[in-house]
Residue, then its C-alpha position, 0 to 999 in steps of 0.5 A: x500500500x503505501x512504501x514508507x513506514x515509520x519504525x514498527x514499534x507502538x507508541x504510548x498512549x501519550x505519543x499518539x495522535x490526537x486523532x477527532x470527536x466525529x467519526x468519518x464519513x463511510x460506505x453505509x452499505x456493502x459494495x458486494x452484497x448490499x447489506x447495512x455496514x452499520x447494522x442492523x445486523x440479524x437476530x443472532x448475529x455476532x461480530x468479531x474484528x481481525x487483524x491479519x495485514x493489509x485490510x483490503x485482501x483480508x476483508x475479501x478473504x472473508x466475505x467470500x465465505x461460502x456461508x455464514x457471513x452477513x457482512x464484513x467492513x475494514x477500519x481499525x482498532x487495538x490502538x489510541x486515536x480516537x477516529x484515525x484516517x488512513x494516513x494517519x494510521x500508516x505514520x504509526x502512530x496511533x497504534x490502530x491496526x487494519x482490521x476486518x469487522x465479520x458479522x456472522x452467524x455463529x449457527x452457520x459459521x461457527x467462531x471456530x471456523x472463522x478463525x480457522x480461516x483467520x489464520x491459515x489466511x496469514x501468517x502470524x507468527x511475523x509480528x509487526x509486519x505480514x510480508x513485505x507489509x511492515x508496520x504496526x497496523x500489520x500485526x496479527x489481532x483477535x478483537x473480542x467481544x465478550x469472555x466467551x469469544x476470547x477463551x475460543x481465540x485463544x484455544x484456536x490459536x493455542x491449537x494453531x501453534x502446536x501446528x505451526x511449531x511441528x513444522x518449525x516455525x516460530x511463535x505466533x505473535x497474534x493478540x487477542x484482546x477486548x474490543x474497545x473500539x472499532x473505526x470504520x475506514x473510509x468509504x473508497x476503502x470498504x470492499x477495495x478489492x470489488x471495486x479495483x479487482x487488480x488492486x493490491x493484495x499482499x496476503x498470504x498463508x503458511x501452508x499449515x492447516x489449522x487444526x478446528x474442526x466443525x466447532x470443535x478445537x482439536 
């Protein structure tokens, strides 16, 4: 995305930008299946937000599920700048990361499979970057909304790295943390690659399998 990055290393709460009291203006709905970004969102329905690089490819990884998944949206979290654009989140210094909203049918997608998806998708043992991607807002995340979305995140990523370490990797690096907050992105960022097919996606796996089966860690 954009070629010059600011050392890959959290700022304080203190050093963050100021950031703005209003949110920015974003798509109300989306480009691909015209469901409401914002809600409401079905009876039943949970959200979840990830991190796994650059937003664009990451948002289309998980809207093309075959099932399950009402809507998806990108915009930032885990960091300090209360309602970040873009460029401001590339310096660095808000400590957000680029992140995918899912809001899904756990009766149909369990959280198990998600995640499943989630991180054979990238690879999370790189810490602050994904690829030649390199920054904060390139970090690995599991943002959670409630305590029973948390103990599955980190059973599946227990799971996941057993796996990886079998096959000498390193240790993942992926957070997982409450939500606090979740900024939309800017509407020419919602869905980017559906409107710009040729556009920049620089996600890639590991080639290791996650082992999740149908809503049951393994």
């Amino acid at each position: 995305m954009l070629l010059f990055r600011k050392r890959p290393v959290m700022p304080s709460p203190a050093e963050a930008l100021p950031g703005r009291p209003t949110p920015l203006p974003t798509s109300e709905a989306h480009f691909v299946n015209g469901n409401p970004l914002k809600g409401p969102y079905p009876p039943g329905t949970e959200t979840v937000v990830l991190g796994l690089g650059c937003f664009w490819g990451a948002e289309r990884r998980f809207w093309q599920l075959p099932a399950g998944v009402f809507v998806t949206a990108v915009g930032y979290a885990g960091g300090f700048t209360p309602n970040p654009t873009y460029e401001e989140v590339c310096t660095g210094q808000t400590g957000h990361n680029e992140v995918v909203l899912v809001a899904f049918d756990p009766a149909v997608l369990p959280l198990e499979a998600l995640l499943r998806t989630f991180f054979e998708s990238h690879d999370p043992t790189q810490g602050m970057r994904q690829g030649n991607d390199v920054g904060t807002q390139y970090r690995s995340g599991i943002y959670t909304n409630n305590p029973e979305q948390e103990a599955t995140a980190r059973a599946v990523r227990g799971a996941y790295a057993e796996a990886l370490h079998a096959r000498g990797f390193p240790n993942v690096t992926t957070e997982i943390k409450p939500l606090e907050h979740f900024y939309f992105a800017e509407g020419y960022h919602q869905q980017y690659l559906a409107k710009n097919p040729a556009g920049y996606c620089g996600l890639g796996g590991t080639g290791v399998s996650c082992p999740v089966g149908t809503g049951v860690v393994a």
